[in-house]
C-alpha positions in Angstrom: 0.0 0.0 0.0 1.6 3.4 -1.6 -0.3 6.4 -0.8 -2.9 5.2 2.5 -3.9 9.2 2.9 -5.8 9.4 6.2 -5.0 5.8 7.1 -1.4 6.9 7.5 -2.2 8.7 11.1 -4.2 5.7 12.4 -1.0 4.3 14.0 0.3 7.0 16.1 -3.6 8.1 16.9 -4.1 4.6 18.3 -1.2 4.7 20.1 -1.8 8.3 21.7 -5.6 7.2 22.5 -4.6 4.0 24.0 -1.8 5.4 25.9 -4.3 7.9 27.4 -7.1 5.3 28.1 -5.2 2.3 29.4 -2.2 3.8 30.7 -0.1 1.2 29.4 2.8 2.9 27.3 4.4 -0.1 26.0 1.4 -1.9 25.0 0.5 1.5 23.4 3.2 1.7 21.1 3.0 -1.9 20.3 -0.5 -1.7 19.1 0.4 1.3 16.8 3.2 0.0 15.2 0.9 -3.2 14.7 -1.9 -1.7 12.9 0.7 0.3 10.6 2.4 -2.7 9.3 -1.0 -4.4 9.1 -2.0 -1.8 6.8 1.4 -1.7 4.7 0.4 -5.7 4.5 -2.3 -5.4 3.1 -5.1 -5.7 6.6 -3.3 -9.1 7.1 -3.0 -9.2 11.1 -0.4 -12.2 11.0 2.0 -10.9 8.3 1.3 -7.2 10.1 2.6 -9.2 13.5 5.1 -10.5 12.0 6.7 -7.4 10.2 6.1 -5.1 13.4 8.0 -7.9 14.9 10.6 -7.5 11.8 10.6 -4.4 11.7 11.1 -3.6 15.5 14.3 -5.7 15.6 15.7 -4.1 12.3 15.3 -0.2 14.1 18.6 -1.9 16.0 20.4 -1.7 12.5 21.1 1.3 12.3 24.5 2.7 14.0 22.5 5.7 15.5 19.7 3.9 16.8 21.7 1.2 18.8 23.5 4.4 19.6 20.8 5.9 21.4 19.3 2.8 22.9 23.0 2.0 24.3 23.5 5.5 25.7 20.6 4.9 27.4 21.5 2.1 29.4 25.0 3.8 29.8 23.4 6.4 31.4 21.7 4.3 33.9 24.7 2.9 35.1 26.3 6.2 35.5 23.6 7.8 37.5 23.6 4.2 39.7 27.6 5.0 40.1 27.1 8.1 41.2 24.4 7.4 43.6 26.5 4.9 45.1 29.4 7.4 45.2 28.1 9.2 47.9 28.2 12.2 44.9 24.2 13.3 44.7 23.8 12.7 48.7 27.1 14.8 49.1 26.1 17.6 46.9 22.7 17.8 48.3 24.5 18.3 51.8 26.9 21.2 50.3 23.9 23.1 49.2 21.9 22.4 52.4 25.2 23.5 54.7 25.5 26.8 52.4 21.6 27.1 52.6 21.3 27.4 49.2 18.5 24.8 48.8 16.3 25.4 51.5 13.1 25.9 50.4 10.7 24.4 47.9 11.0 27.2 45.6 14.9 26.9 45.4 14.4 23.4 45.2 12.7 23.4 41.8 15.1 26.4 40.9 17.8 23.6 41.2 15.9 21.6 38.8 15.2 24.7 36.3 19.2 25.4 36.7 20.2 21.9 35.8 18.3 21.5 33.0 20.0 24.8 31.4 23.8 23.8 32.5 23.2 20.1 31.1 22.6 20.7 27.6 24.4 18.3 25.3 21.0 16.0 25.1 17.9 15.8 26.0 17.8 12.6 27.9 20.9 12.9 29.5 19.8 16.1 31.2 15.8 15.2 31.9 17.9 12.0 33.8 20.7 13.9 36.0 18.3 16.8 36.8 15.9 13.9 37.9 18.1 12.2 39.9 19.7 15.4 41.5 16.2 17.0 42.3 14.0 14.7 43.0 15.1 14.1 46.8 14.5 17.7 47.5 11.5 17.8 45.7 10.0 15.1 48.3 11.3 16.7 51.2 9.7 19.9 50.5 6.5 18.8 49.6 6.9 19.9 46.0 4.8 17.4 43.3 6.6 14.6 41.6 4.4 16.3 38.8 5.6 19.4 38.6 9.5 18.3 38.9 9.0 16.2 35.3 7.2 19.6 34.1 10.5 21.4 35.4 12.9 19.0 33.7 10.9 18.3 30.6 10.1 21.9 29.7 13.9 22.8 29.8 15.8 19.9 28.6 14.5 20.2 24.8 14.5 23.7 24.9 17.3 24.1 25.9 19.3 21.4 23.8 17.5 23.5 20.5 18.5 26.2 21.0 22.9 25.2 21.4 24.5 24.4 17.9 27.3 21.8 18.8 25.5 19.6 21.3 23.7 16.3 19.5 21.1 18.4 18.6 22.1 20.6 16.8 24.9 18.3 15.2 21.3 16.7 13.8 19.8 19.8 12.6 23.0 21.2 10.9 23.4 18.0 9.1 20.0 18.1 7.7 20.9 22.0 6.7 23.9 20.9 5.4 21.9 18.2 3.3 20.0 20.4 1.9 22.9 22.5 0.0 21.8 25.6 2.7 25.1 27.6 2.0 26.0 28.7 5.6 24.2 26.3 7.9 26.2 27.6 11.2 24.7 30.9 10.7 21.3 30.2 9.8 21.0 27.6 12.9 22.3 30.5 15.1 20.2 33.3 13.4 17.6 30.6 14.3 17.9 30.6 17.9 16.3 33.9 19.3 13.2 33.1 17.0 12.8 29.3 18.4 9.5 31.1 20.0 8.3 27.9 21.5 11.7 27.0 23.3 12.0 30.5 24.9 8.7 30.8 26.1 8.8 27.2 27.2 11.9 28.0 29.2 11.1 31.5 31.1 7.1 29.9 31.4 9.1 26.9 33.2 11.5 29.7 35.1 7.9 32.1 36.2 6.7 29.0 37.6 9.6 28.4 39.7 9.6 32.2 41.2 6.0 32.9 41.0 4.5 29.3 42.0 2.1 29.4 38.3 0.0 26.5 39.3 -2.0 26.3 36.7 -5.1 23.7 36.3 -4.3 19.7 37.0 -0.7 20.7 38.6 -2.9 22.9 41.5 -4.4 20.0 42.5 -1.1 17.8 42.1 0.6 20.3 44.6 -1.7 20.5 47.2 -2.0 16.7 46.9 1.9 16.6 47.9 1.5 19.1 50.5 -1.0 16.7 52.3 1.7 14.2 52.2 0.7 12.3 49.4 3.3 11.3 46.4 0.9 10.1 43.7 -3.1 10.3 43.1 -4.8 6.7 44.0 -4.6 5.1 40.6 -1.6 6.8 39.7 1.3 4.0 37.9 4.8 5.7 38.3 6.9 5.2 35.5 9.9 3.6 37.5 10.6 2.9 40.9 13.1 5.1 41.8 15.0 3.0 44.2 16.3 0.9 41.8 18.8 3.6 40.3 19.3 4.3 44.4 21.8 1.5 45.4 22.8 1.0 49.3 24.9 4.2 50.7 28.6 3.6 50.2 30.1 3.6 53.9 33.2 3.4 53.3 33.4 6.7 52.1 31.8 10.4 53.2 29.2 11.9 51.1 31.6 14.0 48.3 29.5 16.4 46.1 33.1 16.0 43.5 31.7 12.5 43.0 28.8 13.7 41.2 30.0 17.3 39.5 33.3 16.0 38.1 32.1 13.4 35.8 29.0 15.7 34.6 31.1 18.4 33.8 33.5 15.8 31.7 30.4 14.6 30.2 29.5 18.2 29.4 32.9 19.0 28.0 33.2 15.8 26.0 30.6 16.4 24.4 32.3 19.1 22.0 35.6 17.4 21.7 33.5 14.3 20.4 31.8 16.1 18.0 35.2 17.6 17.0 36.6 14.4 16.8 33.6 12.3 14.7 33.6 15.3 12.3 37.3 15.1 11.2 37.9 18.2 13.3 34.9 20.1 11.7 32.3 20.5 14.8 29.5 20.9 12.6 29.7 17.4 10.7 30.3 15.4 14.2 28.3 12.6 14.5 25.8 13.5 17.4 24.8 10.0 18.5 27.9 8.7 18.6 29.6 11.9 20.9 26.9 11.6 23.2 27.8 8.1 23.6 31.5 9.0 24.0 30.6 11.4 26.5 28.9 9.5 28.7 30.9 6.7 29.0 33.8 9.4 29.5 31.6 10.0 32.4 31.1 6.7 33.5 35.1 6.1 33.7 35.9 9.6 35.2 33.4 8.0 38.4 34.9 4.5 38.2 38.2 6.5 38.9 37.3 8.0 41.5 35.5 5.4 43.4 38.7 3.4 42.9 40.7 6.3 44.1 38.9 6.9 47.3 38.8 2.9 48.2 34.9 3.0 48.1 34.4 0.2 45.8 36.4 -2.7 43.5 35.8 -3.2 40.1 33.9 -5.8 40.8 31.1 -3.9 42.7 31.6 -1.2 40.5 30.6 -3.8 37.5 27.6 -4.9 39.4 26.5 -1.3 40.7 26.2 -0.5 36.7 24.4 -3.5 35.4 21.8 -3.2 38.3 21.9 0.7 36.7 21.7 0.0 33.1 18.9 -3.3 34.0 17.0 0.0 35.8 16.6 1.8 32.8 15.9 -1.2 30.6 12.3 0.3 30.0 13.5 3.5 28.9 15.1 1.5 26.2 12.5 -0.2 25.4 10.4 2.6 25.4 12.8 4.3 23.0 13.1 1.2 20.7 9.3 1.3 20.2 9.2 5.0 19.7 11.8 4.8 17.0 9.6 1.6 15.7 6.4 3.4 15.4 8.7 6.6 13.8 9.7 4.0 11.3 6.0 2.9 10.5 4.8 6.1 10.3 7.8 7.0 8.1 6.3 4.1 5.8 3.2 5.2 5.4 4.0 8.9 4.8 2.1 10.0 8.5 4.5 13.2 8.2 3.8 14.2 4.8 0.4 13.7 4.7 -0.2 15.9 8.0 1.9 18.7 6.0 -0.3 18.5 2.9 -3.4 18.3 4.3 -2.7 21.2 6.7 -0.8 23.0 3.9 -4.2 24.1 2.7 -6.0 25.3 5.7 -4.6 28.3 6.3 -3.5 31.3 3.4 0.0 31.7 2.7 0.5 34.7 4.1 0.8 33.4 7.5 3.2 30.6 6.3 5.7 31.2 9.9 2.8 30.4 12.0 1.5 27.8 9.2 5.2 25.6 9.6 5.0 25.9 13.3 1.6 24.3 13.6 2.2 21.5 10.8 5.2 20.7 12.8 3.6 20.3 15.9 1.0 18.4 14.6 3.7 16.0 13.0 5.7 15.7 16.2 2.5 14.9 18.2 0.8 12.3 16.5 4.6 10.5 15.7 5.9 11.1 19.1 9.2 12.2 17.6 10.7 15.9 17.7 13.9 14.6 15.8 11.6 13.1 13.1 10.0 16.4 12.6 12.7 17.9 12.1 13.8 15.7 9.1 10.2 15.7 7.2 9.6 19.6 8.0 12.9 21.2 7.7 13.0 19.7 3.8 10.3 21.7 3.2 10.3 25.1 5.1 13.9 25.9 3.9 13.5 25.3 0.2 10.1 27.2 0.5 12.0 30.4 2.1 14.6 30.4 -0.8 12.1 30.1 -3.4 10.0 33.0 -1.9 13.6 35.0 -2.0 13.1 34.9 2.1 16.1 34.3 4.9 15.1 30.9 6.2 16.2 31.3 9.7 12.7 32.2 10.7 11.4 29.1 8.5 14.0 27.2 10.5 12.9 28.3 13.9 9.3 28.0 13.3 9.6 24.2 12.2 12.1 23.8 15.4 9.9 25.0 17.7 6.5 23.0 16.1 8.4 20.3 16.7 9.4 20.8 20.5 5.8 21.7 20.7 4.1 18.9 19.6 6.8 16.7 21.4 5.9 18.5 24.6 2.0 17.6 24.0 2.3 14.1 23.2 1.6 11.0 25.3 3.7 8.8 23.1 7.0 11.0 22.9 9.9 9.4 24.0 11.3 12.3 25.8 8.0 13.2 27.6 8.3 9.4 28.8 11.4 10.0 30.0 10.8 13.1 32.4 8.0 11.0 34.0 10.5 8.2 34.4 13.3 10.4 35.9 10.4 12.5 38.2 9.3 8.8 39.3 5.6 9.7 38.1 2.5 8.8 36.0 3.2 9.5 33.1 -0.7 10.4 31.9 -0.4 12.5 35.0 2.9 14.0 33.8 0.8 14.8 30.0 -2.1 16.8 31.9 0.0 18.9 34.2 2.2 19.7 31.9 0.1 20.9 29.0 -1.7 23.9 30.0 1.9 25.5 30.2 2.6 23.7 26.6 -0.3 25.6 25.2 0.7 29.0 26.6 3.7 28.9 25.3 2.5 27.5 21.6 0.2 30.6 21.9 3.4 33.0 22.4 5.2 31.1 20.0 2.2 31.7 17.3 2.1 34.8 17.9 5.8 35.3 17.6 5.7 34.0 14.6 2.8 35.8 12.6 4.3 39.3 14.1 7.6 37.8 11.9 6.1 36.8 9.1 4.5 40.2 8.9 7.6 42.1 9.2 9.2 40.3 6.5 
């Protein structure tokens, strides 16, 4: 089947209503990318079992993919290590002793903080901000909810908006693909339109000073106050003890057991890039440096574990499979969101959203038109990244037909995409800040998008007043 029109958004529809309804995310994402291959196979259930299967297993084939998915286990196992370092317990102590985190408010201005120094990809910071924040968050009474708002709403946005991190490595690729003469400088002429990612970020930073509880996350905070983590039917995404090994006694509490290896990570994260692209920054391979970097990480801790006698190699070993085993469903949460990305990829999901839409509105509010495609795209595929790849192809060739800079063009597809990412059940990274926060994640989705939609309203704003001007 070449051209299914509307049948092409049945998958990821399925998969968003189901995830809403049962609360069941993996099962969710199953049953999408099941009915898209039964579609591609003619409405044959077997053969569209057995290419979902097929097809699943073959998202592992390609370099960046298994990548990603081993990152993410990395990660876990370098979040256990630091736990068992004594590192997040001993930084916690250094701000409580200097009273910098005292309250609730500077609690979740931690969390806002993190998310901004952490930016070389998305995951990595939702995770570390998670882990780092989430002890204070309980102690002050502040809503498991509003901490995967917190860490959500900046990690993305924040990641966007840097040109040599993994995100933007992606994004300058795809510029660069496109013959786009100076890529650099249209990303960066890109960033202080990326409406959606700024508004995002300062509505995220408001709500931190100003307390904005706004609709479902009201009732999530007084809930805390009362003493109560979750609502009654709530499913967190993870137990967070299993990323929370024993306290290492051998050892004090040392706040350099958790910063040191960030900040490597942080700073490996360029020289990677550097590296993978033959010394040009711009063509490093993304996937790959983040995967560098973090196992960068994961040695710098080993080190100094070893160093301060406060474990073997053995227990170190064991500390980071019980790690990586803890983040197993992220994983496999990831591996079915690139599945169903790869489905909907198949049946043309993207495309068809941006010619249906295409139509709707009149061209001369084409800024505002790109943003809400893309958003519309990333939400029903789950996949910001994705986005990026249909929209992008279409938005920048469109600007130099119509003789216009595309920067804005860029920005507004960026910022649809982080959008619609932010609003949907079945995004991977949305997933993710529920797992770090230790929440529901249907719980996570209603709190968090009454803030998503005041910032989409900025961001359309932002962009009509642009496309106005131009």
């Amino acid at each position: 089947m070449t051209d299914p029109g509307w049948l092409s958004v049945l998958p990821p529809v399925l998969a968003i209503v189901l995830a809403i309804w049962t609360r069941q995310v993996y099962l969710s994402l199953a049953a999408g990318i099941w009915i898209g291959w039964t579609i591609l196979e003619g409405w044959s259930p077997f053969s569209g079992l057995g290419r979902s299967i097929e097809e699943t297993v073959a998202v592992l084939s390609s370099a960046g993919n298994a990548n990603v998915i081993l990152f993410t286990l990395v990660i876990g196992a370098l979040i256990a290590t630091i736990e068992s370092s004594g590192g997040v317990r001993g930084f916690v102590r250094y701000l409580e002793t200097r009273e910098w985190v005292n309250t609730p408010r500077r609690a979740q201005a931690l969390a806002w903080i993190t998310g901004l120094i952490i930016f070389i990809e998305s995951n990595i910071t939702v995770l570390v901000a998670g882990a780092v924040s989430r002890p204070l968050f309980d102690r002050f009474k502040v809503s498991r909810e509003k901490l995967a708002y917190i860490i959500d709403s900046t990690s993305a946005s924040v990641c966007i908006l840097i040109p040599l991190n993994a995100w933007g490595a992606y994004n300058l690729g795809i510029l660069i693909g496109l013959g786009v003469e100076d890529p650099l400088g249209v990303f960066i002429g890109s960033i202080p339109l990326n409406f959606y990612a700024l508004a995002a970020l300062f509505l995220a930073g408001a709500t931190v000073v100003w307390g904005l509880d706004l609709g479902p996350m009201k009732k999530a905070e007084a809930r805390t106050r009362d003493g109560r983590l979750h609502w009654k039917d709530s499913q967190p995404m993870i137990d967070e003890e299993i990323l929370s090994p024993e306290p290492n006694d051998r050892i004090p509490p040392r706040s350099v057991n958790m910063v040191l290896p960030i900040v490597v990570m942080v700073l490996m994260m360029p020289v990677s890039l550097f590296i993978t692209g033959g010394g040009d920054l711009r063509a490093g391979a993304g996937a790959t440096s983040v995967l560098w970097a973090v196992l960068s990480a994961l040695a710098v801790s080993w080190l100094l574990l070893l160093g301060q006698r406060g474990a073997n190699v053995d227990e170190l070993t064991r500390t980071g499979l019980k790690g990586a085993g803890g983040l197993v469903p992220l994983a496999l949460v990831l591996l079915l969101a690139l599945a169903l990305g790869d489905v909907a990829n198949a049946l043309g999901t993207g495309e068809y959203v941006a010619q249906v839409t295409a139509g709707v509105l009149p061209p001369v509010i084409f800024l505002p038109l790109a943003f809400l495609v893309s958003a519309g795209i990333a939400f029903s595929t789950g996949t910001s990244w994705g986005t990026f790849a249909i929209m992008l192809p279409i938005v920048v060739p469109a600007a130099i037909a119509l003789e216009l800079p595309p920067s804005p063009f860029v920005a507004a597809a960026l910022s649809g995409g982080i959008f619609g990412d932010h609003s949907s059940p079945i995004s991977d990274t949305t997933i993710i800040a529920s797992m770090a926060a230790a929440t529901d994640h249907i719980d996570h989705v209603r709190t968090q998008l009454p803030y998503a939609l005041i910032a989409a309203a900025v961001a359309t704003t932002g962009f009509m007043l642009v496309g106005w001007s131009m």
